[in-house]
PDB file of N, CA, C and O in Angstrom:
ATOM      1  N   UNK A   1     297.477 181.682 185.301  1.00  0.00           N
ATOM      2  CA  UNK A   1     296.316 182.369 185.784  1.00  0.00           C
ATOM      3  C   UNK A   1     296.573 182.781 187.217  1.00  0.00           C
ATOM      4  O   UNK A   1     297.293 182.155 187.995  1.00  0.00           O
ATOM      5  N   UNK A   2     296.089 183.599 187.418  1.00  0.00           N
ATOM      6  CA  UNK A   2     296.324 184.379 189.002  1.00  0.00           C
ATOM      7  C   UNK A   2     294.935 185.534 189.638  1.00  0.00           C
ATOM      8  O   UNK A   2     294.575 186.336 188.776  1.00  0.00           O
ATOM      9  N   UNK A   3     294.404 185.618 190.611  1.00  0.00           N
ATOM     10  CA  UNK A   3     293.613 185.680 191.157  1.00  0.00           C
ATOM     11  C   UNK A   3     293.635 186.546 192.073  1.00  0.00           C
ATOM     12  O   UNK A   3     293.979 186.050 193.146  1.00  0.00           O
ATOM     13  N   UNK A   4     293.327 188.063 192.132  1.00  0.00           N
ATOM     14  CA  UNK A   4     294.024 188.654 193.805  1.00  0.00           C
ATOM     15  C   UNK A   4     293.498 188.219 194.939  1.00  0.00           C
ATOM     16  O   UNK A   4     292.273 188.229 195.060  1.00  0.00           O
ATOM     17  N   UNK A   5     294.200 187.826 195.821  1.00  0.00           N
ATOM     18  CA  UNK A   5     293.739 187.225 196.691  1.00  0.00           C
ATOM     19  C   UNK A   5     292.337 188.215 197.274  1.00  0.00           C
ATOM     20  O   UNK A   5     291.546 187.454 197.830  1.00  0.00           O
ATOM     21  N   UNK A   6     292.026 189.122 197.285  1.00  0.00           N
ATOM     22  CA  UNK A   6     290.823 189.427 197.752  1.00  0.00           C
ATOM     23  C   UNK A   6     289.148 189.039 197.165  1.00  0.00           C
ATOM     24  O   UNK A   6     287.977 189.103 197.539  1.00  0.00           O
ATOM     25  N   UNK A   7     290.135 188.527 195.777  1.00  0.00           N
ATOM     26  CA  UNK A   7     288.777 187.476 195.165  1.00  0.00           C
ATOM     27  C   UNK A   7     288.736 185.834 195.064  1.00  0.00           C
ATOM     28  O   UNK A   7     287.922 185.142 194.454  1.00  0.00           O
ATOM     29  N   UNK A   8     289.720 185.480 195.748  1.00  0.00           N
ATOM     30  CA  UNK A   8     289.692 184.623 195.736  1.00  0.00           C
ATOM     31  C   UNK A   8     288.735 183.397 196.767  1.00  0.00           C
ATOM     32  O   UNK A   8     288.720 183.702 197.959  1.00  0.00           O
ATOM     33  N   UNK A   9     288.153 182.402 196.488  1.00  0.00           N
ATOM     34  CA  UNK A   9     287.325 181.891 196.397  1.00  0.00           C
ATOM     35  C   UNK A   9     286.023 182.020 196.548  1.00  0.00           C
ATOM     36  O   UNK A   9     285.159 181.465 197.228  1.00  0.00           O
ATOM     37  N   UNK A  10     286.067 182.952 195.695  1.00  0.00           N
ATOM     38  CA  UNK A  10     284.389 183.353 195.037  1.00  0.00           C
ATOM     39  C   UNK A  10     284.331 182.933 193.802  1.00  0.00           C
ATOM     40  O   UNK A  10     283.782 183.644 192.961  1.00  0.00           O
ATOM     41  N   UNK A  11     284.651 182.219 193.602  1.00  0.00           N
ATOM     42  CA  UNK A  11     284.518 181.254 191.809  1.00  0.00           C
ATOM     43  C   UNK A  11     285.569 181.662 190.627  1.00  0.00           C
ATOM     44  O   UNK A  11     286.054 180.939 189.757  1.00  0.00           O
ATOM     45  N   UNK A  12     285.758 183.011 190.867  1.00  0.00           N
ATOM     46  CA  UNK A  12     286.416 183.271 190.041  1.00  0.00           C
ATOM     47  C   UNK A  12     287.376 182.446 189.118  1.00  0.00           C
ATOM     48  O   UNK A  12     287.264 182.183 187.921  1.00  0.00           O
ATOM     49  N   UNK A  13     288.230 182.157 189.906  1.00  0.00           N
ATOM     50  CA  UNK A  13     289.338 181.611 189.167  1.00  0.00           C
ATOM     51  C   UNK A  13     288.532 180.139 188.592  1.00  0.00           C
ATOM     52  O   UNK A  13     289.076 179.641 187.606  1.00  0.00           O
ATOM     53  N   UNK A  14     287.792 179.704 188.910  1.00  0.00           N
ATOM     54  CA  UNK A  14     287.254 178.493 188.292  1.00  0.00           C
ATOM     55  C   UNK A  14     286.426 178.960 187.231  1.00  0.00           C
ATOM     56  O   UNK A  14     286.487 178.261 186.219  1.00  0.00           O
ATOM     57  N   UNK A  15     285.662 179.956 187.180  1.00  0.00           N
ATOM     58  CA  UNK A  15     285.095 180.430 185.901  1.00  0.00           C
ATOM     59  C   UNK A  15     285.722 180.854 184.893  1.00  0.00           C
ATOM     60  O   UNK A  15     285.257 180.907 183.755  1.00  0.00           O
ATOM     61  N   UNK A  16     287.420 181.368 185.415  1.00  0.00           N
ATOM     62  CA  UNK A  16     288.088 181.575 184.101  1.00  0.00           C
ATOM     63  C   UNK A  16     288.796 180.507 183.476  1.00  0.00           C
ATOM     64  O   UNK A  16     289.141 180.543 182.295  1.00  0.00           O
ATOM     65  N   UNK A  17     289.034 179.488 184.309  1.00  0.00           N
ATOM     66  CA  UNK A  17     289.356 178.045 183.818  1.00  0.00           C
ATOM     67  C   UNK A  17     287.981 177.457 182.804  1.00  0.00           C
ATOM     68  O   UNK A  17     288.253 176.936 181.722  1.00  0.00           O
ATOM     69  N   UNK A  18     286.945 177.550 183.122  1.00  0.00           N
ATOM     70  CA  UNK A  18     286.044 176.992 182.249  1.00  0.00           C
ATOM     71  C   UNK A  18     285.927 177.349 180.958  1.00  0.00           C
ATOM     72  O   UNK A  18     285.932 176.729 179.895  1.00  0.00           O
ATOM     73  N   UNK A  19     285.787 178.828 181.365  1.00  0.00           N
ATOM     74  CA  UNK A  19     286.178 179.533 180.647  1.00  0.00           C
ATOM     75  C   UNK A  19     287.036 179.810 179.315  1.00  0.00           C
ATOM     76  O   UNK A  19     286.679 180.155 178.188  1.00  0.00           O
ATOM     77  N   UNK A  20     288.145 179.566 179.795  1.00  0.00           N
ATOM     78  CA  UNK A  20     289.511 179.258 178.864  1.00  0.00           C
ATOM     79  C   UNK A  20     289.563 177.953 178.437  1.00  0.00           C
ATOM     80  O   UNK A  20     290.213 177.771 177.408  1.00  0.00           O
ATOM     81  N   UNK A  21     288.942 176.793 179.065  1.00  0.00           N
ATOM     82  CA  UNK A  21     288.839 175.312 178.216  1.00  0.00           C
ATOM     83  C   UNK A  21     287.557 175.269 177.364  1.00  0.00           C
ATOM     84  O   UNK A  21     287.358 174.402 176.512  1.00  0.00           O
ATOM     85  N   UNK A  22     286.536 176.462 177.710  1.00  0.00           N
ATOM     86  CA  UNK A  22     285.534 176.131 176.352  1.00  0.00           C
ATOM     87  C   UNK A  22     285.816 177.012 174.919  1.00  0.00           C
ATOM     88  O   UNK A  22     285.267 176.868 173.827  1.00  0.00           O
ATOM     89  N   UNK A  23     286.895 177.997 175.335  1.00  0.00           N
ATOM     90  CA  UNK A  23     287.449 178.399 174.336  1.00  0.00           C
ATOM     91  C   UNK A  23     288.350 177.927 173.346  1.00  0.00           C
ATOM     92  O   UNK A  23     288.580 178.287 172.191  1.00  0.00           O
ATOM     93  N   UNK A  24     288.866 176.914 174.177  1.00  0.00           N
ATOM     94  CA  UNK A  24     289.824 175.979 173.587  1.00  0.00           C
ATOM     95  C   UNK A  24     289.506 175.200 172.564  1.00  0.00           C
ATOM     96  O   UNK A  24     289.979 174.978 171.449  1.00  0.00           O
ATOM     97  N   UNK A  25     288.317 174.718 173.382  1.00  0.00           N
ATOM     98  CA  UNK A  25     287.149 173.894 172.417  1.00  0.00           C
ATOM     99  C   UNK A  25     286.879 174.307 171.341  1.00  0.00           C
ATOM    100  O   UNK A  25     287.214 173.691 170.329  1.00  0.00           O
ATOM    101  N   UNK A  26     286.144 175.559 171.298  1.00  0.00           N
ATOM    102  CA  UNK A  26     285.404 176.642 170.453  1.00  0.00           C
ATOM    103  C   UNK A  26     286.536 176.205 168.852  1.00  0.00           C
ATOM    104  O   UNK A  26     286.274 175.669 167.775  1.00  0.00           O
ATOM    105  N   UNK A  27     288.243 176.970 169.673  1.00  0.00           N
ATOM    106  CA  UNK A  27     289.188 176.890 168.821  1.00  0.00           C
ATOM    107  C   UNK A  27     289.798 175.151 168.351  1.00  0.00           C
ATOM    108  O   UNK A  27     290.918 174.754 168.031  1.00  0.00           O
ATOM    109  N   UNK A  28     288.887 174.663 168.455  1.00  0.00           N
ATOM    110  CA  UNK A  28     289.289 173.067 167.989  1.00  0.00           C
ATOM    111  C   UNK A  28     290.732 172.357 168.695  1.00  0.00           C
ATOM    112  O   UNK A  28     291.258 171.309 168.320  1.00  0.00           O
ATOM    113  N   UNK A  29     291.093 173.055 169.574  1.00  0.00           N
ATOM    114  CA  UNK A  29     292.704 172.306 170.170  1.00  0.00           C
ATOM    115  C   UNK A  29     291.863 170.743 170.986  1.00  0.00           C
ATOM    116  O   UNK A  29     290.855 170.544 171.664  1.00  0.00           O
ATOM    117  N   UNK A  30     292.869 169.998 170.476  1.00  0.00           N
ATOM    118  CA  UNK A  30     292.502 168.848 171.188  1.00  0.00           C
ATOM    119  C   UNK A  30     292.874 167.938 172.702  1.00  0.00           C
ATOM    120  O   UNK A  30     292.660 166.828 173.188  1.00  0.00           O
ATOM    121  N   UNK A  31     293.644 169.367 173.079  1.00  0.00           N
ATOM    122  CA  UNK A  31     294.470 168.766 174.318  1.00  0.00           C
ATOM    123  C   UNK A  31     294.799 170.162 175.101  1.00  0.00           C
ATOM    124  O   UNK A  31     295.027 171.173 174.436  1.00  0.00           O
ATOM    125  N   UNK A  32     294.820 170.198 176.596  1.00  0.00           N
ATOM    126  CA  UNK A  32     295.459 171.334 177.153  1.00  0.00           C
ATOM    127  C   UNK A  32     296.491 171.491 178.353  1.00  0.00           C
ATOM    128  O   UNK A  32     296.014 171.418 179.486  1.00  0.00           O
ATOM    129  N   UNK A  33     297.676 171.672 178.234  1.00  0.00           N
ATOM    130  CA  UNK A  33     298.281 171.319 179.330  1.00  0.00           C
ATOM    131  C   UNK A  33     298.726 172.232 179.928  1.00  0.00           C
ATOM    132  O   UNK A  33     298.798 173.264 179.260  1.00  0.00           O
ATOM    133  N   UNK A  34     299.176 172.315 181.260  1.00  0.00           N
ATOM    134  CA  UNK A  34     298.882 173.651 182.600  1.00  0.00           C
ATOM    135  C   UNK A  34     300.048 172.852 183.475  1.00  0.00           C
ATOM    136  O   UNK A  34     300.366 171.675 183.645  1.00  0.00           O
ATOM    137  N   UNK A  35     300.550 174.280 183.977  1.00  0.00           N
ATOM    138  CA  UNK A  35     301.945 173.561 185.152  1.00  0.00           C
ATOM    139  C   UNK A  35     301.000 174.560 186.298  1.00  0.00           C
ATOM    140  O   UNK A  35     300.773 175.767 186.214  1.00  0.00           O
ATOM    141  N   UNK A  36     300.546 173.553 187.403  1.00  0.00           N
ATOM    142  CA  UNK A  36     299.918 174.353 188.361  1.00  0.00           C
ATOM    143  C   UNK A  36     299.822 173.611 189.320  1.00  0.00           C
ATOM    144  O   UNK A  36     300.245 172.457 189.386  1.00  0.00           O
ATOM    145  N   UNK A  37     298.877 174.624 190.696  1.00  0.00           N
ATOM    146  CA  UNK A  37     298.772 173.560 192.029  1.00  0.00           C
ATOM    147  C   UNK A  37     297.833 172.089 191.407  1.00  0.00           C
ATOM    148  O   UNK A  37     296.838 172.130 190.684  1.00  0.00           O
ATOM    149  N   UNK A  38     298.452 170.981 191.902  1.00  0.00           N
ATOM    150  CA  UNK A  38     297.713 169.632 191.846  1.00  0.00           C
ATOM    151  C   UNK A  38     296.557 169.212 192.432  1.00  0.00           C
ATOM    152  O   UNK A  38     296.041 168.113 192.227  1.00  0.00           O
ATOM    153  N   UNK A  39     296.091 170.153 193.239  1.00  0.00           N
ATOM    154  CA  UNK A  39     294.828 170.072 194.415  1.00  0.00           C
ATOM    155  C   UNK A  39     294.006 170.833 193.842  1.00  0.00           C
ATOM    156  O   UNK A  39     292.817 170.567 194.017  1.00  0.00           O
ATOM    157  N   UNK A  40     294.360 172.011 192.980  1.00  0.00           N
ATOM    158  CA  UNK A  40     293.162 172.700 192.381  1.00  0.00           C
ATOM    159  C   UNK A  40     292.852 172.250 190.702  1.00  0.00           C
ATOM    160  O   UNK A  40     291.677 172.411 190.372  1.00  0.00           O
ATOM    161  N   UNK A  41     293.784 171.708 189.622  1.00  0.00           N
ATOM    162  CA  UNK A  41     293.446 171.627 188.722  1.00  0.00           C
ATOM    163  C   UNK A  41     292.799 169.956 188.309  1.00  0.00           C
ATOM    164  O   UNK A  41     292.049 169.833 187.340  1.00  0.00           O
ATOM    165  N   UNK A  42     293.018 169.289 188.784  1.00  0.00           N
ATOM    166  CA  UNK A  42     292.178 168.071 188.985  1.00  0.00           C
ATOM    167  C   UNK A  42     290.740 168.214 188.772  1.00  0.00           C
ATOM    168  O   UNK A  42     290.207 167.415 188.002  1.00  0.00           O
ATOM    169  N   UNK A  43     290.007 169.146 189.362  1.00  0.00           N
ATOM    170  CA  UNK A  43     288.735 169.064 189.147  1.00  0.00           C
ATOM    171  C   UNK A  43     288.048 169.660 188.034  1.00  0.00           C
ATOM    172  O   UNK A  43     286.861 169.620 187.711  1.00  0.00           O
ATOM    173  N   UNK A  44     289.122 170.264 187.476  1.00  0.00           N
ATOM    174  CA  UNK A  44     288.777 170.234 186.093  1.00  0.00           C
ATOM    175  C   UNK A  44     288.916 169.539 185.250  1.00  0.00           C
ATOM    176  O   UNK A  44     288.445 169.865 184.160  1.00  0.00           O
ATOM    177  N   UNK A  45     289.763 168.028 185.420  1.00  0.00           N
ATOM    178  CA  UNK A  45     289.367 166.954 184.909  1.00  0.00           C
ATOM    179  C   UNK A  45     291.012 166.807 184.143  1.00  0.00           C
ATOM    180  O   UNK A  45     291.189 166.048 183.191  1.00  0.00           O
ATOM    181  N   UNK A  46     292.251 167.751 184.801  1.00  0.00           N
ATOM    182  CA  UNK A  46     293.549 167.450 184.446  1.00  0.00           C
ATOM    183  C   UNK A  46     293.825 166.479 185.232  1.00  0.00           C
ATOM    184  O   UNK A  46     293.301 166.099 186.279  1.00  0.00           O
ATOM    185  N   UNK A  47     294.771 166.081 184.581  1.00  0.00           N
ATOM    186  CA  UNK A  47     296.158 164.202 185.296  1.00  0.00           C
ATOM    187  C   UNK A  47     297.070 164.955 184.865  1.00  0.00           C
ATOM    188  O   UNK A  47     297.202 165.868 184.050  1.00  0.00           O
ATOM    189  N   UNK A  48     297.929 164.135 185.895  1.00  0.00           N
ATOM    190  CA  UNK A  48     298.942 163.969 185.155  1.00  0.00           C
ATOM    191  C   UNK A  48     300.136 163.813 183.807  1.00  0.00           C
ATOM    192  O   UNK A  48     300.110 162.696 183.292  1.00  0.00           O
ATOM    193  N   UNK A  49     300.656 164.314 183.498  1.00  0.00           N
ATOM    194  CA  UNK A  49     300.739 164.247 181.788  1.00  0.00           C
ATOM    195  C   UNK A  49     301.953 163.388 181.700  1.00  0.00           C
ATOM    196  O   UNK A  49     302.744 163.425 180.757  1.00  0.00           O
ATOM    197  N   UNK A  50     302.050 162.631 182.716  1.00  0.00           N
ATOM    198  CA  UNK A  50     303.407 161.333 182.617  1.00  0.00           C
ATOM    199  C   UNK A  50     302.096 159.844 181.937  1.00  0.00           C
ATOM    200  O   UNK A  50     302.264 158.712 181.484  1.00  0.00           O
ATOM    201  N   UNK A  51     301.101 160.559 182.175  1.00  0.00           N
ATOM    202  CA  UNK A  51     299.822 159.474 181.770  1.00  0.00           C
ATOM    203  C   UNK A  51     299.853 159.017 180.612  1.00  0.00           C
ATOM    204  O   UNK A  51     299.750 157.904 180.098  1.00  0.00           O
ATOM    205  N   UNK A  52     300.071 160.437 180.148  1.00  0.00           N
ATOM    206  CA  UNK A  52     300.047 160.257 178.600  1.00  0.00           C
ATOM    207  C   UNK A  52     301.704 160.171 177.454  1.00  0.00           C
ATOM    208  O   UNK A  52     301.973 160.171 176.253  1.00  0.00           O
ATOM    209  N   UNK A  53     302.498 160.100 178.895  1.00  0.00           N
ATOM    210  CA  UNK A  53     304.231 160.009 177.982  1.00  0.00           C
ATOM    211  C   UNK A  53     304.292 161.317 177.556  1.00  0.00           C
ATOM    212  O   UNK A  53     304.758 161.476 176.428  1.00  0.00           O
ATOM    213  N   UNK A  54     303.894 162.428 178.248  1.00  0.00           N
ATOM    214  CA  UNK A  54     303.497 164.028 178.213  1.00  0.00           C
ATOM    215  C   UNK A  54     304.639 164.217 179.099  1.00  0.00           C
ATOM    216  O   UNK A  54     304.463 163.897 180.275  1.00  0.00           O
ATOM    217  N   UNK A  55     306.174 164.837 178.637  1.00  0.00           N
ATOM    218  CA  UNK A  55     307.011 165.526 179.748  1.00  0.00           C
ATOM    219  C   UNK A  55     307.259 167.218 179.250  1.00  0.00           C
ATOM    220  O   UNK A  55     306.985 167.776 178.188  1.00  0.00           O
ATOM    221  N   UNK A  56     307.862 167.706 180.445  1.00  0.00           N
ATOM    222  CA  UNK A  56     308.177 169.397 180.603  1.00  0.00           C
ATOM    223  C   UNK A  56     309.248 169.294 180.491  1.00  0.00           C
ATOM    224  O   UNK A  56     309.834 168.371 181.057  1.00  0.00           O
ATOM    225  N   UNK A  57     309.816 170.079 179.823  1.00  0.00           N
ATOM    226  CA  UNK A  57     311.163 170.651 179.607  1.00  0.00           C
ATOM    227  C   UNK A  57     311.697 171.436 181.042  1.00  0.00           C
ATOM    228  O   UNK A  57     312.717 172.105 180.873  1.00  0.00           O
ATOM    229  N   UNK A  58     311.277 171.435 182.072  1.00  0.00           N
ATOM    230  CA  UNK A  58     311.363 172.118 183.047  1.00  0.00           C
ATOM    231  C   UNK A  58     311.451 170.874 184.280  1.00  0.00           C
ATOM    232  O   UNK A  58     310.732 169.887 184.120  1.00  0.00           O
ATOM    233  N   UNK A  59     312.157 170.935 185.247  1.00  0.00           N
ATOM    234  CA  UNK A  59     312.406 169.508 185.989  1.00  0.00           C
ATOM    235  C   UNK A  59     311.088 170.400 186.908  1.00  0.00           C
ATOM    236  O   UNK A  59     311.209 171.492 187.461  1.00  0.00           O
ATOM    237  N   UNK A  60     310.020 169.647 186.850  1.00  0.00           N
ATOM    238  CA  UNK A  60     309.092 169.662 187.856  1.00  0.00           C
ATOM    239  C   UNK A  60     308.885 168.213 188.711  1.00  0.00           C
ATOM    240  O   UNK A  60     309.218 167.092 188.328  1.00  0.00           O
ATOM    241  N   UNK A  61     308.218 168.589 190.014  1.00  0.00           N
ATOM    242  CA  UNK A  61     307.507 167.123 190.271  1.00  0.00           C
ATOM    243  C   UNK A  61     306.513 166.851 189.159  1.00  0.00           C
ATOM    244  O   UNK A  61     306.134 167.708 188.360  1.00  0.00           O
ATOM    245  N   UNK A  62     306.163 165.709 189.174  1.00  0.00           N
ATOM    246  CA  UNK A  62     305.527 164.779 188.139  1.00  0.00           C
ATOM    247  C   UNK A  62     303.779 165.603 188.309  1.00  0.00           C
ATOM    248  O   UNK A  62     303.103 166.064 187.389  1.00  0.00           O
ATOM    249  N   UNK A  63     303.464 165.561 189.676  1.00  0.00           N
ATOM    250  CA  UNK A  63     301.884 165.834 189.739  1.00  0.00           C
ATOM    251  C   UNK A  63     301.222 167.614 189.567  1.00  0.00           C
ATOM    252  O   UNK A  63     300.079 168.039 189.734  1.00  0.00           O
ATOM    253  N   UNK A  64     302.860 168.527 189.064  1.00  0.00           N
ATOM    254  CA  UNK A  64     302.050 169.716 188.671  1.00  0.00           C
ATOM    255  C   UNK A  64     301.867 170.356 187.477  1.00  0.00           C
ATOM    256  O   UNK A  64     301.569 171.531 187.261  1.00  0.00           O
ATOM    257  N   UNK A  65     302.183 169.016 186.366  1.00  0.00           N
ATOM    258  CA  UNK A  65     302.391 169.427 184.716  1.00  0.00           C
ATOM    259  C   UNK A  65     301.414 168.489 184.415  1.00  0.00           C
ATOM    260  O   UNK A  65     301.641 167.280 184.388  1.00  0.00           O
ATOM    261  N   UNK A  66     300.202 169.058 184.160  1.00  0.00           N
ATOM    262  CA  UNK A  66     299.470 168.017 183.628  1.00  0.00           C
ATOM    263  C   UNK A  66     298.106 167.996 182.461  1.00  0.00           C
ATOM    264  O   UNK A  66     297.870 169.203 182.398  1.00  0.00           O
ATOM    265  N   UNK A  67     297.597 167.655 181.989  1.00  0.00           N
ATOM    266  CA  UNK A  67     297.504 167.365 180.745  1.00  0.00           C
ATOM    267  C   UNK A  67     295.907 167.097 180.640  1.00  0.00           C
ATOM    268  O   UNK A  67     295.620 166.150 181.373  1.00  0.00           O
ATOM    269  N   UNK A  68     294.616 167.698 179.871  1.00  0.00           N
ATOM    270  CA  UNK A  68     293.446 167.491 179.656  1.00  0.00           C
ATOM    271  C   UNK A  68     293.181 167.461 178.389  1.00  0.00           C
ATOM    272  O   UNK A  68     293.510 168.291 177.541  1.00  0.00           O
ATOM    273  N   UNK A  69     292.472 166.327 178.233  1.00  0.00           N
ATOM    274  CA  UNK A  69     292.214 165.946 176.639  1.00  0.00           C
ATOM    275  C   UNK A  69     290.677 166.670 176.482  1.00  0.00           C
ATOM    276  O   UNK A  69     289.675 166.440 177.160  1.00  0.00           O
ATOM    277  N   UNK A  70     290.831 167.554 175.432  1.00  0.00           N
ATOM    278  CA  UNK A  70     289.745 167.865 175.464  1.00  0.00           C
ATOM    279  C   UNK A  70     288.883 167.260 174.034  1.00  0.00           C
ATOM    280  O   UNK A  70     287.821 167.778 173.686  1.00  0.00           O
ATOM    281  N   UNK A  71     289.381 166.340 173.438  1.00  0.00           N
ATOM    282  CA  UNK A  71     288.745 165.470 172.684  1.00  0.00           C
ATOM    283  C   UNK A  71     289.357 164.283 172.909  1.00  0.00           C
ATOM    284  O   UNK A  71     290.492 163.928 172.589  1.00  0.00           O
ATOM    285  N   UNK A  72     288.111 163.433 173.757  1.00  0.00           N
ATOM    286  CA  UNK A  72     288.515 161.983 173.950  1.00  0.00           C
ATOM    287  C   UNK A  72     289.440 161.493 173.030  1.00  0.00           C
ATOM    288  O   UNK A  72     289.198 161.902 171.895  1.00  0.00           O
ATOM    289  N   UNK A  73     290.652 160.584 173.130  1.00  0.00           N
ATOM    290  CA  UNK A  73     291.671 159.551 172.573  1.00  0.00           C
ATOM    291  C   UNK A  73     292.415 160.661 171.980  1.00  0.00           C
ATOM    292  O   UNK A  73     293.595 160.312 171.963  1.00  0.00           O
ATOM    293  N   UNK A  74     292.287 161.818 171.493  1.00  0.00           N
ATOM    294  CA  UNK A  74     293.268 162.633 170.982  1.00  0.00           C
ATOM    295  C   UNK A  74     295.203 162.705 171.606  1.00  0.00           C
ATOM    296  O   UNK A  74     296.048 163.123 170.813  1.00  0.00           O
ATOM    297  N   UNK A  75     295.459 162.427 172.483  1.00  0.00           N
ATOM    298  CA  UNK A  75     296.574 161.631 173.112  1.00  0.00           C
ATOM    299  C   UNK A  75     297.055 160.450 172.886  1.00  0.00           C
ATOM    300  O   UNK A  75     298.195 160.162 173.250  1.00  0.00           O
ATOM    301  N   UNK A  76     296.266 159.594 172.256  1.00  0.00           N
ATOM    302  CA  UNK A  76     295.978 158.342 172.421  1.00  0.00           C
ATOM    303  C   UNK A  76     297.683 157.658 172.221  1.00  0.00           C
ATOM    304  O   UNK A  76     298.137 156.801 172.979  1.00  0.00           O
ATOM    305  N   UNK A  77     298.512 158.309 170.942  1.00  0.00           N
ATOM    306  CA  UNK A  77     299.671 157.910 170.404  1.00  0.00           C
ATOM    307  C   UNK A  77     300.471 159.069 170.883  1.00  0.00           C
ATOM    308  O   UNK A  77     301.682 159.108 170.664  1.00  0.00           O
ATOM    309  N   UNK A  78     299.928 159.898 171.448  1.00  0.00           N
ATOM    310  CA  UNK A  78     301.351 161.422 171.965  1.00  0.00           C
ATOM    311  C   UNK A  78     302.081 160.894 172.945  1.00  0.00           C
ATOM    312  O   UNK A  78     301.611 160.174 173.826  1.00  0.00           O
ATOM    313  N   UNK A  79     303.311 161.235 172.842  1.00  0.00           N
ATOM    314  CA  UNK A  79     304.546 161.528 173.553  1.00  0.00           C
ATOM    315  C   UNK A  79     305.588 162.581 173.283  1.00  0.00           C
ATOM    316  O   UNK A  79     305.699 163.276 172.273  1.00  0.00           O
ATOM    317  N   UNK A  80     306.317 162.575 174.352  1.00  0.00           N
ATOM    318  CA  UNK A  80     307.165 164.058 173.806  1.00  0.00           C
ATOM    319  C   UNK A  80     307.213 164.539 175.119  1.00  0.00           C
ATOM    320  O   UNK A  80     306.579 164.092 176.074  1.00  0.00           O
ATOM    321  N   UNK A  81     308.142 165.643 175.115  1.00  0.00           N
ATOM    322  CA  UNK A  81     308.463 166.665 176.115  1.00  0.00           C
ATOM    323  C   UNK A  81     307.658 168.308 175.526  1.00  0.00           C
ATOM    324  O   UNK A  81     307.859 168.908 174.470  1.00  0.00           O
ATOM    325  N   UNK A  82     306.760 168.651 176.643  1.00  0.00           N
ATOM    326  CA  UNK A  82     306.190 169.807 176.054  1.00  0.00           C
ATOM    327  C   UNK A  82     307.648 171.251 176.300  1.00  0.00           C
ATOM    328  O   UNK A  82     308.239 171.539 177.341  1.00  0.00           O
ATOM    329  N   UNK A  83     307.764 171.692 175.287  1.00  0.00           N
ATOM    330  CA  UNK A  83     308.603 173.150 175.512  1.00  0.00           C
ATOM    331  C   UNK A  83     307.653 174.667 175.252  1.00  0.00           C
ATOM    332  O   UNK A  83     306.735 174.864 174.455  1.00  0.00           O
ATOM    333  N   UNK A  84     308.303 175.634 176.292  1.00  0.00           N
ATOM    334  CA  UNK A  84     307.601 176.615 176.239  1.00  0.00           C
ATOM    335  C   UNK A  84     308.217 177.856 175.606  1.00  0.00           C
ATOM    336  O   UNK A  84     309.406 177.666 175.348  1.00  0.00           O
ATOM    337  N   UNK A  85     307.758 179.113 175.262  1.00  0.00           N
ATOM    338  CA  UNK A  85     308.267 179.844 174.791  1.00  0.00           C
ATOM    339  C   UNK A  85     308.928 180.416 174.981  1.00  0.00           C
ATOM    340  O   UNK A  85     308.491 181.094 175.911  1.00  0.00           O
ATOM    341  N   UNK A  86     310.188 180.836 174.672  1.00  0.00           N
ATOM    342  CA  UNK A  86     311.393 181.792 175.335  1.00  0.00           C
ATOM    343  C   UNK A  86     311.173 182.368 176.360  1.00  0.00           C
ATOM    344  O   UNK A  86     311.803 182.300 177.415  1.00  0.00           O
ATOM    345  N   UNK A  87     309.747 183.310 175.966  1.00  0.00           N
ATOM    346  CA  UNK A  87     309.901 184.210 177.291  1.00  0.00           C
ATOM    347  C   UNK A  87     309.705 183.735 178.488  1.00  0.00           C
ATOM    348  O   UNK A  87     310.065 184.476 179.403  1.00  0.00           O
ATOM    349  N   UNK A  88     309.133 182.481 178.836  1.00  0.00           N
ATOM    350  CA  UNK A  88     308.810 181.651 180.227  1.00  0.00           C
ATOM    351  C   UNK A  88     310.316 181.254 180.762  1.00  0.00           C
ATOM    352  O   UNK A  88     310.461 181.164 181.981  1.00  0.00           O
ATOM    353  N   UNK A  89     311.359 181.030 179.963  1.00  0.00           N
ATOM    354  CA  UNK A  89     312.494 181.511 180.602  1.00  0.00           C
ATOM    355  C   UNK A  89     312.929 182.128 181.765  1.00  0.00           C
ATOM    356  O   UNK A  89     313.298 181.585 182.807  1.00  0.00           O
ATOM    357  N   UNK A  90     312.859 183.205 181.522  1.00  0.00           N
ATOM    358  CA  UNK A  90     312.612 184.429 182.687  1.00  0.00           C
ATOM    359  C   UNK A  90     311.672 184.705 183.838  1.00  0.00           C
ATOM    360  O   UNK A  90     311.622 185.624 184.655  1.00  0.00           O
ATOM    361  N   UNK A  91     310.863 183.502 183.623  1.00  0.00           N
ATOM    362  CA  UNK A  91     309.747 183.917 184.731  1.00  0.00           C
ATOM    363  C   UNK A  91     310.739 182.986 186.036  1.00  0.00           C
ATOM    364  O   UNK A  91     310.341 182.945 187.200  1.00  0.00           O
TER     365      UNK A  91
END
């Protein structure tokens, strides 16, 4: 997600986060995980995803891959390394 900076902090980008996790919902996924700043996605109620034995295929620090259950205990037994799609390759 990205934001031009001339809108930025006027809610925006937090309304499209809500946004995109009640859609998630809507679509029954039980979990959502995001590689982003650690100071902003927290308050949407992401951790860490080393919490949950949740790793990236990508050597990040630990606190910007992280992981929201969006149906309580649905993690409860997950582990694994999350992989992304080819084309994130290139980014």
């Amino acid at each position: 997600m990205a934001v031009a900076p001339e809108c930025q902090r006027k809610g925006v980008g937090s309304a499209l986060v809500r946004a995109g996790l009640d859609r998630c919902k809507q679509l029954g996924f039980g979990a959502v995980v995001v590689l982003g700043h650690s100071k902003y996605y927290p308050r949407f109620g992401f951790s860490p995803s080393t919490r949950f034995g949740i790793g990236c295929e990508y050597e990040l620090p630990e606190e910007v891959f992280m992981v929201l259950e969006l149906l309580p205990g649905y993690l409860r037994s997950a582990s694994g390394t999350i992989k992304y799609h080819a084309v994130f390759s290139n980014v």
